[in-house]
Structures are given as structure tokens and as C-alpha cells.
C-alpha positions as CSV (number, residue, x, y, z in Angstrom):
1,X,232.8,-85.6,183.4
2,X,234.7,-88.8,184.5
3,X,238.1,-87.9,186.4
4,X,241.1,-87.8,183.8
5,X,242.9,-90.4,185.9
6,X,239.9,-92.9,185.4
7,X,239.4,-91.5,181.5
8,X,243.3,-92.6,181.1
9,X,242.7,-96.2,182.6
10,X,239.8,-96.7,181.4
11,X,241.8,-96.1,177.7
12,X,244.4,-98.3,179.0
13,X,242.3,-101.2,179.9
14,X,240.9,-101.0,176.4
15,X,244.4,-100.6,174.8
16,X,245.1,-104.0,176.6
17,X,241.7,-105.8,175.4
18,X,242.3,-104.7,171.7
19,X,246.2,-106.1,172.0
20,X,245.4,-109.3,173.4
21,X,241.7,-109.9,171.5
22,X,240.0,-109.8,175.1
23,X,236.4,-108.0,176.6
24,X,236.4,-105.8,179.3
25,X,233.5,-105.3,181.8
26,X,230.8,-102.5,181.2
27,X,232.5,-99.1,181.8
28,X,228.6,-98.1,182.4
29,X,228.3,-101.0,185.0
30,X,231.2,-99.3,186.9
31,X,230.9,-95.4,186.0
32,X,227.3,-95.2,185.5
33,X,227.6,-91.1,185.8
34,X,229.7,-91.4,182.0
35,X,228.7,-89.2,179.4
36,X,228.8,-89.4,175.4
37,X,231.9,-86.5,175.8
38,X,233.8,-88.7,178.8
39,X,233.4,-91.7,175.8
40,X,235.0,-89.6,173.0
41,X,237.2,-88.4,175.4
42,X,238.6,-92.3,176.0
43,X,238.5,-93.1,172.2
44,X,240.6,-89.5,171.7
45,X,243.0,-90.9,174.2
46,X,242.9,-94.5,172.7
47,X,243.3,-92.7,169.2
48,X,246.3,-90.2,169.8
49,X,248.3,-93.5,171.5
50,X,248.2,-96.0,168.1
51,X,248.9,-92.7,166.5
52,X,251.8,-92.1,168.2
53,X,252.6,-95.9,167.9
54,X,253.4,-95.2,164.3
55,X,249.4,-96.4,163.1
56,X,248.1,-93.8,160.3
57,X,244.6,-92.4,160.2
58,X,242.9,-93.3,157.0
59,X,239.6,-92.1,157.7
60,X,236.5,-92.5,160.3
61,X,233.7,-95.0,160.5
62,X,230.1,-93.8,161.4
63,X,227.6,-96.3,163.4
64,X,224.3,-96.9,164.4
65,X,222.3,-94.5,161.2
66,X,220.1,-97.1,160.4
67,X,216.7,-98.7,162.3
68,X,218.1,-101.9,161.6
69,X,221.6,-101.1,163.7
70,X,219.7,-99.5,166.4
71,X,217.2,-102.1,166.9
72,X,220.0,-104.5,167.5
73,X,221.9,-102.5,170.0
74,X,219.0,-100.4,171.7
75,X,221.0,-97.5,171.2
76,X,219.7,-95.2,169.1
77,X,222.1,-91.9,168.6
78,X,224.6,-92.3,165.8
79,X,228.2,-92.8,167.0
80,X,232.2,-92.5,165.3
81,X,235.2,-93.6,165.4
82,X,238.6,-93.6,163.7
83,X,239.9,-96.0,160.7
84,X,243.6,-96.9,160.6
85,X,245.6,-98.3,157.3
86,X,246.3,-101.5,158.8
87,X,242.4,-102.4,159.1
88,X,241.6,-102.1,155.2
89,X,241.5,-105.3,153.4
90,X,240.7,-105.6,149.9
91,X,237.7,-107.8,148.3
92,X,239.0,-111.7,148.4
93,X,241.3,-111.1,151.4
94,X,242.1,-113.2,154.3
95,X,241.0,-112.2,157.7
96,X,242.4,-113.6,160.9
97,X,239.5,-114.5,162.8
98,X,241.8,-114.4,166.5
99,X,242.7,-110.8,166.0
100,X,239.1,-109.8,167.0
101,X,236.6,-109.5,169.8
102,X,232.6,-110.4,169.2
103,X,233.3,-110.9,165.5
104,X,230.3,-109.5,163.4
105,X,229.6,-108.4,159.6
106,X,228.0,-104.5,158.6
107,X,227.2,-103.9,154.8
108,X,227.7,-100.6,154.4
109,X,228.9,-98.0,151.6
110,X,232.4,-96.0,152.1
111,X,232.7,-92.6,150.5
112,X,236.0,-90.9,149.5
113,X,236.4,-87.1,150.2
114,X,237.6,-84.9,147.5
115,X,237.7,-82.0,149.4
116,X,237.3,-80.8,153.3
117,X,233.7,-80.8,155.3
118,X,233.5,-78.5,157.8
119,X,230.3,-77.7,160.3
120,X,228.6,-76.6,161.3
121,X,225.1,-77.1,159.7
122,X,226.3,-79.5,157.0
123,X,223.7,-80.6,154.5
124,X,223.4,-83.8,152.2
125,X,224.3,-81.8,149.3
126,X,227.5,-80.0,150.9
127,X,228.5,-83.9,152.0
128,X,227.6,-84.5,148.0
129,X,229.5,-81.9,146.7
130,X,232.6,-83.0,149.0
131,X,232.7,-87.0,148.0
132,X,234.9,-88.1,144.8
133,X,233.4,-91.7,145.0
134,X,231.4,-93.9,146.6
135,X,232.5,-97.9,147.0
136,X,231.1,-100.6,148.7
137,X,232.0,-102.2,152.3
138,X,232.0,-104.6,154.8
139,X,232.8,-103.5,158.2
140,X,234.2,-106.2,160.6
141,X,232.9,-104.7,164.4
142,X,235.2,-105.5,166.9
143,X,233.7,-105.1,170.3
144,X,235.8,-105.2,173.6
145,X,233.3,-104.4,175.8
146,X,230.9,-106.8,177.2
147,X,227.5,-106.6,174.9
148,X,225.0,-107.5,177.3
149,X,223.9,-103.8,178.8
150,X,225.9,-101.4,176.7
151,X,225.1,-98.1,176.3
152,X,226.4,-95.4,173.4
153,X,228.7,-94.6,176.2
154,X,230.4,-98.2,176.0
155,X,230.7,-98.5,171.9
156,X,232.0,-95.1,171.3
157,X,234.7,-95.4,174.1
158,X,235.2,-98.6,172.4
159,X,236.5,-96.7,169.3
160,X,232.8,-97.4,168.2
161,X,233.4,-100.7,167.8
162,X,235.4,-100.9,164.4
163,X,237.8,-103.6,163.9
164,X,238.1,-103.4,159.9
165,X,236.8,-102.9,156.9
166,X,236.9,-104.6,153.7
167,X,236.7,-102.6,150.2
168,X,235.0,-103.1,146.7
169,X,236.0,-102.7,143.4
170,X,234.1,-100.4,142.4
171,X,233.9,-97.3,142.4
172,X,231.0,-94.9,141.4
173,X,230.4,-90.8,142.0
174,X,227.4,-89.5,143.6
175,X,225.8,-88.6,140.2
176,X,226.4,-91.7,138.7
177,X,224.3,-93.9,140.7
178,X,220.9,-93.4,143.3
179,X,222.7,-94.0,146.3
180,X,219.8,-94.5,148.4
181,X,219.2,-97.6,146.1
182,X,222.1,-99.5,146.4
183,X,221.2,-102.9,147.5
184,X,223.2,-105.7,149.9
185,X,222.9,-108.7,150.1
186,X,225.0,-110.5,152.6
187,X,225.5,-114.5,152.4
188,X,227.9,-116.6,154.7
189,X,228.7,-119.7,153.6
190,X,226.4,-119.5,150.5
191,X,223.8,-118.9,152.3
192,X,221.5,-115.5,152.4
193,X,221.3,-114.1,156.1
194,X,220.8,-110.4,155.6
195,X,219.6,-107.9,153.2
196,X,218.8,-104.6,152.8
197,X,218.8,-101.1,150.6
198,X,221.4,-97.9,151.8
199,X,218.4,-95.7,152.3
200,X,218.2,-96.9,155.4
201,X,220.8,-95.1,156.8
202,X,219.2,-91.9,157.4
203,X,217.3,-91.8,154.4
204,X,220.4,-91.7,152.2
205,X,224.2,-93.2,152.6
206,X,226.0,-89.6,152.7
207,X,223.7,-88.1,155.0
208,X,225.6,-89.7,157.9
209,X,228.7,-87.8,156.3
210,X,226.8,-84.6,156.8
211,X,226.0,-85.2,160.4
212,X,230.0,-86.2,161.1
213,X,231.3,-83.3,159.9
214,X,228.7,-81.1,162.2
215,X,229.8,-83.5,165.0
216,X,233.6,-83.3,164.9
217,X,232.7,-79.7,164.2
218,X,231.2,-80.0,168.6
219,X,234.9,-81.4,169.1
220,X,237.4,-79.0,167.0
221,X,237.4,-81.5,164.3
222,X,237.1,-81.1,160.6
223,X,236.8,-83.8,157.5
224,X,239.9,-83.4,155.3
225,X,240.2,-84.3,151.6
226,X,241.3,-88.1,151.0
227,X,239.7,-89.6,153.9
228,X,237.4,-92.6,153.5
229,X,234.3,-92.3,155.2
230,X,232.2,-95.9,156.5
231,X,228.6,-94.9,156.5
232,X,226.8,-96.7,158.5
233,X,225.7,-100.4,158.3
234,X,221.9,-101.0,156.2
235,X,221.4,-104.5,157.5
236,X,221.7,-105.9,160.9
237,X,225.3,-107.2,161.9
238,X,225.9,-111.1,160.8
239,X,228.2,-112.9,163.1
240,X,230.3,-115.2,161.4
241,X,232.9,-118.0,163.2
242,X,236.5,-119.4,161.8
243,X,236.4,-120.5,158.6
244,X,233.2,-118.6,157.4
245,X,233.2,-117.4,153.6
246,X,231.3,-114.3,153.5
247,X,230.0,-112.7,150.1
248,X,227.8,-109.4,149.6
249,X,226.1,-108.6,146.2
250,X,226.0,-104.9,145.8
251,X,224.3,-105.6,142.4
252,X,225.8,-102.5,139.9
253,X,228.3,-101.7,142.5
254,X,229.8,-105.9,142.1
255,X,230.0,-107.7,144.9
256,X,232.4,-108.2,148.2
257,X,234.0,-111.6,149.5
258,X,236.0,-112.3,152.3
259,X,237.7,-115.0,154.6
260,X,237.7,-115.7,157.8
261,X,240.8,-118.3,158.6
């Protein structure tokens, strides 16, 4: 593993790109010995000091479950990171377009935990059994790292890079609905630009919930009851500019809109 000095600065220099909306060179490019536990390691560092700030957890975000998402990044191992309150927007909000980095657009579902998940060898059904609702998402990635040339080790020291997410209206439980059939369909400025079905995260939506329970598991971690779980992105990531109005159609599940001004 890296040396904890460099872990700490490395944190730093990313706690100083997030605050003033600025992209850091390649920690790979520099540390090209970094592992995946070095990268969770910086994000656990990152994470602990907004904590401490007075931030509040409100759940985690999972990334890279679908072909589609790995495809675009040429990384192909699934990733987290941590949600805070202050990054949750409701349908129809206003999003400040300057308090990002490498501003993109994820459809994705979010699940609700009704109970804890612990691993380790987590199934879809125990991830089932432990979701009170699913609801549909937009995740705005947020990337402070350079793109050209990152690694898994880059996005997940880069708290995976999540910048927000915005939240649906409705809400549905797991045996209401065929959650591997929920459709998006992403528009930006009326126009279509991405679709896609959840099954393509990892077959179905919750699986990913599943696998982050046995990977926090590997770090001492447990899901608790009330977090919001992001899923995973089923289309590739949109980019959008100032003043784009984006909309998703999630069909049964309504749709999403958002603003970026």
C-alpha cells in the first residue's frame, strides 16, 4: 500500500479540487503501484473529514454494474462511494452547473433499506428482502480527476465519482414491479440521447445491493436500515452544459427533470 503520508495528501488534494470545482492529475500517472484498498483508503479519509465537517451520510452510490458504464470508462470492476444530504435534489430542482467537475448524467434506480445487510455471501433475494422501496434516479458524476487514463484506482479515490443525485416521485416495492424491466429514457433539451432497461446492471437493479454489502463486509462495513442505495447507472453517462433541461421517462415509475443553471 501507498505510504499514509501520500494516502493523506493525496485526500487533501482532492478535498481542495471538490471545494473549488477543479481536476487533479492522475493519482495512477504519479503512484502507478496504487491498489483498489490504497483508493478506498483515500475516499475513507476524504469521507471521515466532510463528516466531521458537520456533512451527514445518507447512503452510498454503486458504479460501474452495467456493460454500458464499463464500456465508457474501460474499467470494468464495480466501485462505491458515500452519498451526503446536501447532494439530493428532488425531481424539478435547480442544479448549479459551477459546483461540479466533468458534469455528466447516469439513469439509475435508488433503493431504500428497511432493514440492515450484512456479508458476507449476500444474495439478490437477502438484498430483496432488505429494500422497503425502490425510486428512480439521476446521478450527476462529478469527477476531479483527469479522465483521460483513469483507472478503478482513480474513480474510487475520487469518492467514485458522485456529485449528486436527483430523486423520483415514485416509489414502488420490490414485488410490485419487474425491476429488471424498468425502462429510461434520458432526453436533454427535448431531445432523446440515451436509453436503456435496469437489467443491465448485473442482470437486475438490487443485485449491485447484494454485492455492496459483501464488499463493505471486506472493509468492516455493514448496510444499515434507512440508507438510500444508487444502483448503478443502465445507460451510458450524458454530458450536459449550463442551461441544459434534462428529463428521464421511467415509464410506470413517472419521470425525472432537472435544471442545470
Amino acid at each position: 500500500m501507498l505510504d499514509p503520508d501520500i494516502i493523506d495528501r493525496i485526500a487533501e488534494e482532492l478535498a481542495e479540487a471538490d471545494r473549488t470545482h477543479s481536476v487533479i492529475p492522475r493519482i495512477t500517472a504519479r503512484y502507478p503501484d496504487a491498489t483498489i484498498e490504497d483508493s478506498y483508503a483515500i475516499q475513507g479519509i476524504w469521507r471521515d473529514k466532510n463528516v466531521a465537517a458537520g456533512r451527514r451520510m445518507v447512503g452510498r452510490k454503486i458504479g460501474l454494474t452495467s456493460k454500458a458504464m464499463q464500456q465508457a470508462t474501460g474499467i470494468t470492476e464495480p466501485d462505491y462511494g458515500v452519498m451526503f444530504e446536501d447532494t439530493v435534489y428532488a425531481s424539478g430542482s435547480d442544479i448549479r452547473f459551477d459546483e461540479f467537475s466533468n458534469v455528466r448524467i447516469e439513469v439509475e434506480l435508488a433503493f431504500m433499506l428497511k432493514s440492515p445487510l450484512r456479508g458476507p455471501d449476500c444474495t439478490l433475494e437477502d438484498a430483496l428482502a432488505a429494500i422497503d422501496y425502490a425510486v428512480p434516479a439521476l446521478e450527476v458524476l462529478n469527477s476531479h480527476i483527469e479522465l483521460e487514463g483513469r483507472t478503478i484506482v482513480d474513480t474510487i479515490s475520487d469518492n467514485a465519482a458522485y456529485g449528486a443525485m436527483v430523486l423520483g416521485d415514485v416509489h414502488m416495492r420490490p414485488d410490485e414491479i419487474d425491476l429488471r424491466w424498468v425502462p429510461g429514457v434520458l432526453s436533454r433539451n427535448g431531445e432523446i440521447e440515451e436509453t436503456g432497461v435496469a437489467a443491465g446492471v448485473l442482470g437486475h437493479p438490487a443485485t449491485g445491493v447484494a454485492w455492496l454489502a459483501d464488499k463493505l463486509h471486506q472493509h468492516g462495513a455493514h448496510l444499515e436500515a434507512g440508507e438510500i442505495i444508487l444502483a448503478g447507472s443502465f445507460t451510458r453517462p450524458m454530458w450536459v452544459s449550463r442551461g441544459d433541461e434534462v428529463r428521464c421517462d421511467y415509464r410506470e415509475m413517472g419521470e425525472i427533470t432537472c435544471r442545470f443553471v
